[in-house]
N, C-alpha and C positions, 0 to 999 in steps of 0.2 A: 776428185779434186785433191784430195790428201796424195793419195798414189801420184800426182803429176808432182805437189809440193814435194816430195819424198822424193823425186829425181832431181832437184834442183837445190843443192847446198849452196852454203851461206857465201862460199869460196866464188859461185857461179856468180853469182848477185852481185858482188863487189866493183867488176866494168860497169857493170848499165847503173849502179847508185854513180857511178864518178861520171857518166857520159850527163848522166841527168842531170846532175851538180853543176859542169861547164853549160850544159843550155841553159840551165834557169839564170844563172850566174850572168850569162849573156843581157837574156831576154830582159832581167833585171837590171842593168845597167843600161841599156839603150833605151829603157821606159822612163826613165830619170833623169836620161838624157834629153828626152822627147819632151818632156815636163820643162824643161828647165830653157831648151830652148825656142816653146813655145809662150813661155813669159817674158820673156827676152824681147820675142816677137813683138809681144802687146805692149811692151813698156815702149818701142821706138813705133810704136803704129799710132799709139793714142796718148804718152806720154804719160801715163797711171800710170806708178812703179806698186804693180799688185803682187810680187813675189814671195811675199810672205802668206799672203791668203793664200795666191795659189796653193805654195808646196802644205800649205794646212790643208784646205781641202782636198790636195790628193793623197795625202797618210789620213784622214777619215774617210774616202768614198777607197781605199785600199782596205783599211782594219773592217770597215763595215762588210763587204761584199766577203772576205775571208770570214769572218765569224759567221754571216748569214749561209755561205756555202757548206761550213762544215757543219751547222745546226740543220739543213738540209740535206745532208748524207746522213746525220743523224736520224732525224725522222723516220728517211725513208728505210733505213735500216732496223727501226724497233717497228714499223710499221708492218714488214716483212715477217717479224718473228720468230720465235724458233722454229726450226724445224726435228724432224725425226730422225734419227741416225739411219744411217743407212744402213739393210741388213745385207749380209755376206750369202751369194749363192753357190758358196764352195762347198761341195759335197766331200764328204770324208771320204777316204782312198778305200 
């Protein structure tokens, strides 16, 4: 793994951080979209103007599932533990 990171500078990395940036970027703005005009919805189906709860409860069931996902990569990462370095099978010349 180190030897693959070792072929792969920071220079490389740089397209795929900004490709990533525009999808999230996307996917974030069409989910907010989706929010916004699915209250929409329910205010001309039922006449409840609940837009304020809504957009509350989807910035708590967002903050919630983000904290609980990365307390869940946590775990499982101290769960895994350390491991041993790896030793080198390179015999001297």
């Amino acid at each position: 793994m180190k030897r693959l990171l070792s072929l792969i500078s920071s220079c490389d990395m740089h397209p795929a951080y900004r490709l990533k940036g525009i999808g999230l970027g996307m996917v974030s703005g069409m989910s907010l979209g989706l929010v916004a005009d699915s209250l929409t919805y329910g205010r001309l189906k039922t006449g409840v103007d609940a837009v304020g709860m809504g957009n509350a409860g989807t910035s708590a069931a967002q903050k919630l599932c983000l904290g609980l996902g990365v307390a869940i990569f946590g775990w499982a990462i101290a769960a895994a533990g350390p491991r041993e370095p790896a030793v080198s099978s390179v015999m001297p010349a």
